[in-house]
C-alpha positions in Angstrom: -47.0 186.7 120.1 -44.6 188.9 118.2 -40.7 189.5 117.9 -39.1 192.8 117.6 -36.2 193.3 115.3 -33.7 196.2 115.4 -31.4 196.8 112.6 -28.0 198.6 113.7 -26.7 199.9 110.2 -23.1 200.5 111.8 -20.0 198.3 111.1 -15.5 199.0 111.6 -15.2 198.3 107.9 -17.8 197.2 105.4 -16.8 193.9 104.6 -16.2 193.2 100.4 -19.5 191.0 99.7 -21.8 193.2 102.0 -24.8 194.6 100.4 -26.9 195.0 103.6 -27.8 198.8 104.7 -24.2 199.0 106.6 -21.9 201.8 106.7 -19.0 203.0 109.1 -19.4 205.8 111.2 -18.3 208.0 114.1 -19.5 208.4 117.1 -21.6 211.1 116.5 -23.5 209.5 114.2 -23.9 206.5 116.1 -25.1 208.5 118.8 -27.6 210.2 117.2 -29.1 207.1 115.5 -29.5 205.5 119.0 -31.8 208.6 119.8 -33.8 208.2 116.5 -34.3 204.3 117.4 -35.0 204.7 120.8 -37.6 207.2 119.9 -39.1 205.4 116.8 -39.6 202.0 119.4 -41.8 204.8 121.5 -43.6 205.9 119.0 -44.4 202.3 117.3 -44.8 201.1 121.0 -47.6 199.0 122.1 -47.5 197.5 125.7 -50.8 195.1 124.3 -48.7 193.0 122.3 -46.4 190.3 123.9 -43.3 189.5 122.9 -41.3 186.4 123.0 -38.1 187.4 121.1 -35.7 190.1 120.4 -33.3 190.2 118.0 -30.3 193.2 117.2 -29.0 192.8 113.8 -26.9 194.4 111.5 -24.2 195.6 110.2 -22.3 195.5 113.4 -24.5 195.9 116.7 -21.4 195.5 119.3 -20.2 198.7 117.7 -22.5 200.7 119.9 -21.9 201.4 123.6 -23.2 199.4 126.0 -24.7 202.4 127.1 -26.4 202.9 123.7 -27.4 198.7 124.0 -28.4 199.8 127.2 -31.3 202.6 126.1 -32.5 200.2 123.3 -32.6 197.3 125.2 -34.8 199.4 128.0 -37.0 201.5 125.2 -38.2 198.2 123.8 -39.1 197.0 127.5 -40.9 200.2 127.8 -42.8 199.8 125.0 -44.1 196.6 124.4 -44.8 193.2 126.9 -41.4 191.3 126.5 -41.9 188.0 128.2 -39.6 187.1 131.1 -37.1 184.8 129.6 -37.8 186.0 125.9 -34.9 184.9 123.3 -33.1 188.1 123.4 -30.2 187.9 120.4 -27.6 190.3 119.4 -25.4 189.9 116.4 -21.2 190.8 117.3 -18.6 190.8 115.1 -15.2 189.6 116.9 -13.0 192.8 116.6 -15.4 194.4 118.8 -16.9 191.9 121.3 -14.5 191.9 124.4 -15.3 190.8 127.8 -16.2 193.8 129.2 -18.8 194.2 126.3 -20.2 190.6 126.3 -20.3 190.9 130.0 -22.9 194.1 129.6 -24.9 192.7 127.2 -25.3 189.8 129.8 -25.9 192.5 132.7 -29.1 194.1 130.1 -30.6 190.8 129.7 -29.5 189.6 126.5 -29.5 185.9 126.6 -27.9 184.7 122.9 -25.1 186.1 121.0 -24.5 185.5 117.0 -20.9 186.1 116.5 -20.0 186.7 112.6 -16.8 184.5 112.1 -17.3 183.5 108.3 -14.0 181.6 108.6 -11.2 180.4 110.9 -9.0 180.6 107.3 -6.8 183.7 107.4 -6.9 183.6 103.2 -10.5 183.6 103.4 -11.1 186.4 105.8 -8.9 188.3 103.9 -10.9 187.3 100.7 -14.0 188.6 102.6 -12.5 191.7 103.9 -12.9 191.3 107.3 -10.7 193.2 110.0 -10.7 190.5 112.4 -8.0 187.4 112.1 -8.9 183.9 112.9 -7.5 184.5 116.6 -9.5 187.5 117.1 -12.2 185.2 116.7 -11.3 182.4 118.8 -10.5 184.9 121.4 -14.4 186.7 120.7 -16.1 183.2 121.5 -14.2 182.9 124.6 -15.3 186.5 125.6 -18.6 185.4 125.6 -18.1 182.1 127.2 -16.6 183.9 130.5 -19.5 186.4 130.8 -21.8 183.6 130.9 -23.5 183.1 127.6 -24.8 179.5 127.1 -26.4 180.4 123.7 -24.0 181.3 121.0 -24.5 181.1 117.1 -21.1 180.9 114.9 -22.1 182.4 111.2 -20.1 180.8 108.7 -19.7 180.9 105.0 -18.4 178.8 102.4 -17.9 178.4 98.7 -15.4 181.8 98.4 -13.5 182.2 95.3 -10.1 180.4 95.0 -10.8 178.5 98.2 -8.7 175.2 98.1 -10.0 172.1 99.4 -10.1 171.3 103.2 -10.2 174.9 103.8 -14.1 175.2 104.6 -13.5 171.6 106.3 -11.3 172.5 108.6 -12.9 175.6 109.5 -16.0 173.6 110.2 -13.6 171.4 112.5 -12.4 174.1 114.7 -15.7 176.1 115.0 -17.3 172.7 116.1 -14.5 172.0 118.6 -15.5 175.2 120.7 -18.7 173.8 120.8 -21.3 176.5 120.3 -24.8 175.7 120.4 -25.8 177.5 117.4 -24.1 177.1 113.6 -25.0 178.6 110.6 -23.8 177.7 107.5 -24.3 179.8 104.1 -23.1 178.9 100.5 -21.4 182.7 99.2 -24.1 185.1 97.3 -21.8 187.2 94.9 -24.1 190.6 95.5 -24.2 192.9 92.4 -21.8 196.0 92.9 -19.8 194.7 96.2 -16.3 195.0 95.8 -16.1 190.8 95.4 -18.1 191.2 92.9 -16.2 193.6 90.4 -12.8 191.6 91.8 -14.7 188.2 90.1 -15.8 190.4 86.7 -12.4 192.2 86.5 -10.7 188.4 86.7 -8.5 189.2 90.0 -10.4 186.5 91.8 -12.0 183.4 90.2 -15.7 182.5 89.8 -16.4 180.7 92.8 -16.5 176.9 92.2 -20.3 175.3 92.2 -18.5 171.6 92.7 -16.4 172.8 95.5 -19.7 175.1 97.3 -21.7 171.8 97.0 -18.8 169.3 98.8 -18.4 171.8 101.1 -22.2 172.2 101.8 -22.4 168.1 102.1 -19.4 167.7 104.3 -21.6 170.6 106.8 -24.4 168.5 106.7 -22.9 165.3 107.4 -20.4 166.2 109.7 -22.6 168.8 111.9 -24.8 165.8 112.2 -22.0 163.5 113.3 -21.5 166.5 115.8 -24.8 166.3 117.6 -26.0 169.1 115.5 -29.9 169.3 113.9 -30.5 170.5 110.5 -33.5 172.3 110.8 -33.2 174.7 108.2 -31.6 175.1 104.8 -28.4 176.4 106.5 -29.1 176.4 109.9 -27.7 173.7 112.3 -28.9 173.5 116.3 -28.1 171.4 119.1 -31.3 169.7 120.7 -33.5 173.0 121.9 -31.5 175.5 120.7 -33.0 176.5 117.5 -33.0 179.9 116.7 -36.5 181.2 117.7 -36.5 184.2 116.3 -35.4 182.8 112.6 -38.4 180.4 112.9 -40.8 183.1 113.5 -39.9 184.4 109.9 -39.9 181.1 108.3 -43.3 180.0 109.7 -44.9 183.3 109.3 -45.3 184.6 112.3 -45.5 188.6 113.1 -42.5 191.0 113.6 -41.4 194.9 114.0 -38.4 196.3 112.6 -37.0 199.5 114.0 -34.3 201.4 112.2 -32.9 201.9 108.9 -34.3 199.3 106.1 -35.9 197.4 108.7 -39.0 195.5 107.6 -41.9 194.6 109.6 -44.9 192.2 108.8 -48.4 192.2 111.3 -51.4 191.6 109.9 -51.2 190.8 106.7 -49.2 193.8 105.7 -45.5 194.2 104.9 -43.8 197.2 105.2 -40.4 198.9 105.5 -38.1 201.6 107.1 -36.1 204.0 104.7 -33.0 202.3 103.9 -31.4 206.1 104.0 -29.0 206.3 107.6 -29.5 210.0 107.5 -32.7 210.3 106.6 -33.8 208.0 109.3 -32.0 209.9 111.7 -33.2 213.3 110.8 -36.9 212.2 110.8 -35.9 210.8 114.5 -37.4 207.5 112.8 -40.9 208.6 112.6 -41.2 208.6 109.3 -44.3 206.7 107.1 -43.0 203.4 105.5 -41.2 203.5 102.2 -42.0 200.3 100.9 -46.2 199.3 102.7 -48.0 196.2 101.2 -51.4 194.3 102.1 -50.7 190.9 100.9 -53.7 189.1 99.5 -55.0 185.8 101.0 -53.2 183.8 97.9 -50.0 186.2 98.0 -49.8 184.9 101.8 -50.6 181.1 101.3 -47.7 181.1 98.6 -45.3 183.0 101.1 -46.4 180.2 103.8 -45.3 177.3 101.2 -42.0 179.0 100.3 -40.5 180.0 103.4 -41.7 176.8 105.1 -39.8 174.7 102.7 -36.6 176.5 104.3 -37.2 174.2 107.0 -35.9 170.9 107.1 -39.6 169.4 108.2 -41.5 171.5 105.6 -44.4 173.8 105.6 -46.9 173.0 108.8 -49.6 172.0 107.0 -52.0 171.5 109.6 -51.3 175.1 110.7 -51.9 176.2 107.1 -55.3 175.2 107.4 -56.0 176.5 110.4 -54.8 179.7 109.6 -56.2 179.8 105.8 -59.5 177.4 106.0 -58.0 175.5 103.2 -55.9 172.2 102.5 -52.6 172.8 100.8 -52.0 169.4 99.9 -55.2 170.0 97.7 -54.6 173.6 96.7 -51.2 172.7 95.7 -51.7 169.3 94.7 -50.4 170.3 91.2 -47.3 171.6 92.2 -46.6 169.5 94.8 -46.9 166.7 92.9 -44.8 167.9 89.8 -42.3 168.9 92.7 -42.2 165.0 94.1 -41.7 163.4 90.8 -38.8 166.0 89.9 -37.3 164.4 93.3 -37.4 167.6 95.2 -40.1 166.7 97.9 -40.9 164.0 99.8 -44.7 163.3 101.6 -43.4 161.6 104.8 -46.7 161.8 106.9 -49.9 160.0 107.0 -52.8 161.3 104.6 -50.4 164.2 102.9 -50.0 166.0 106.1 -46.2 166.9 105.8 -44.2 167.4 102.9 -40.4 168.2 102.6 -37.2 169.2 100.6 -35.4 166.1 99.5 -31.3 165.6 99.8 -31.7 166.5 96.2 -34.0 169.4 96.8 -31.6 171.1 99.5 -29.8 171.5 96.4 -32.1 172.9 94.4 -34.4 174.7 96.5 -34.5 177.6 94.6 -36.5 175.6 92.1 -39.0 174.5 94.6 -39.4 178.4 96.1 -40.0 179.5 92.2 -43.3 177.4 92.7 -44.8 179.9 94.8 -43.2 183.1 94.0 
């Protein structure tokens, strides 16, 4: 099985803490990168290989047309074996998901919406730079409710400079009231050269607060729990069954395309990427070779296996590692493991060594347990 991944580097406004391939654009632009797309899906098309989910990310897909949506929904059923019933994700941001746009993205078969809120605060938003108010967003969620969506993600983020307490809190408390089956929750990245991150060097906003990022994290994790919400990732929150399963394909490993600007794409063992330049894409009408084209060796991909599964809350599959590798990684990482279990990071909570986890402490600190196999 594979999952197909198209990266829409269009947004209104780049937001201040952005550092994704993202710009604004016209129309003509985005029209023209919807041909380049549509014909590097073609090209790159394989109707052997069968797909179980789709994902459009960004930037800001719901800035396209649904016509545009349209074409690149029906080039990637062109060109490769979708399953019927496939996740079929698209990322909106609120100032530009209406009805009428949540209702064609329904109509074109997409089946789950991520819609970007980062916060229901209007000081935060405003910290963030994002166009939309708190309303806008409320209003967004609705959209989507009354064309029929019965999958929605809410992306949040927490730990922003100057934020005062209860503001994450109640943030978290209104998003769950709506009661979307999806919640993600991240702790702020300051990205070098965003326009939050000269604001924190220049002193006009604060460092952000570690004590405050950390409450806020534990008051998601207990309270989305309390809310009939699964952890099952670092920051990623479900109710039963709806787990995002195009996320899990990149933490367990499993093979993806990426079509369009800076999109990466692992098959086979090999890792390789999209030019990150919009206009460069667009004049090569996305046909060009790979910028960035790596064979990982078998130890470079064992590693990768242990890090990313220790995003999820239940660990690496370590029966699946050795299926896939011929080896056992609780003895080809017994070391490590073990240093990792005295530090308090990990916990073995299956028979004979077969699962291994990130502790309460080790959510934390995971950072420290990925620098094990990096």
């Amino acid at each position: 099985m594979l999952g197909l991944y198209v990266h829409v580097p269009f947004c209104v406004k780049k937001c201040r803490y952005c550092d994704f391939v993202s710009a604004p654009s016209d129309c003509a632009e985005r029209e023209q990168y919807v041909d380049a797309v549509v014909s590097e899906i073609a090209w790159r098309g394989d109707r052997s290989r069968r797909c179980d989910t789709v994902f459009v990310g960004g930037g800001t897909p719901s800035v396209l047309t649904e016509k545009q949506l349209e074409r690149i929904a029906d080039a990637l059923r062109r060109s490769f074996d979708i399953e019927p019933g496939a996740e079929f994700t698209v990322e909106a941001n609120p100032e530009s998901l209406t009805y009428e746009k949540a209702a064609a993205l329904k109509g074109i078969g997409v089946n789950r919406l991520s819609i970007g809120f980062q916060s229901l605060s209007e000081r935060a938003l405003g910290v963030l730079g994002r166009v939309h108010s708190a309303e806008k967003a409320v209003e967004a969620f609705k959209n989507a409710r009354r064309a029929g969506f019965e999958n929605i993600n809410i992306d949040l983020i927490f730990g922003l400079p100057g934020e005062p307490e209860g503001e994450f809190e109640n943030t978290l408390r209104r998003v769950a009231e709506l009661g979307p089956e999806h919640i993600s929750a991240y702790s702020l990245i300051v990205e070098e050269g965003t326009p939050l991150a000269r604001d924190i060097m220049s002193g006009i906003l604060p460092e952000p607060d570690d004590a405050r990022d950390r409450a806020d994290y534990r008051f998601a994790l207990a309270f989305l729990k309390e809310s009939g919400y699964r952890q099952y990732e670092i920051s990623n929150f479900a109710k039963p069954g709806f787990e995002s399963k195009h996320n899990m394909r990149y933490w367990r490993q499993k093979e993806y395309l990426g079509f369009g600007p800076a999109a990466a794409s692992f098959e086979r063992g090999r890792r390789y990427s999209n030019t990150d330049d919009i206009g460069v894409y667009i004049k090569g009408c996305g046909r060009a070779e790979p910028e960035e084209d790596a064979a990982l060796s078998k130890e470079e991909l064992m590693d990768e296996y242990m890090m990313l599964g220790f995003r999820m809350t239940e660990g690496p599959d370590l029966e699946h590692f050795r299926e896939i590798y011929g080896v056992s990684a609780a003895e080809k990482y017994s070391g490590k493991l073990d240093s990792l279990e005295k530090e308090g990071l990990i916990e073995r909570y299956k028979p004979d060594l077969a699962g291994v986890r990130l502790t309460e402490k080790g959510l934390d600190f995971a950072n420290r347990v990925f620098r094990e196999f990096v």
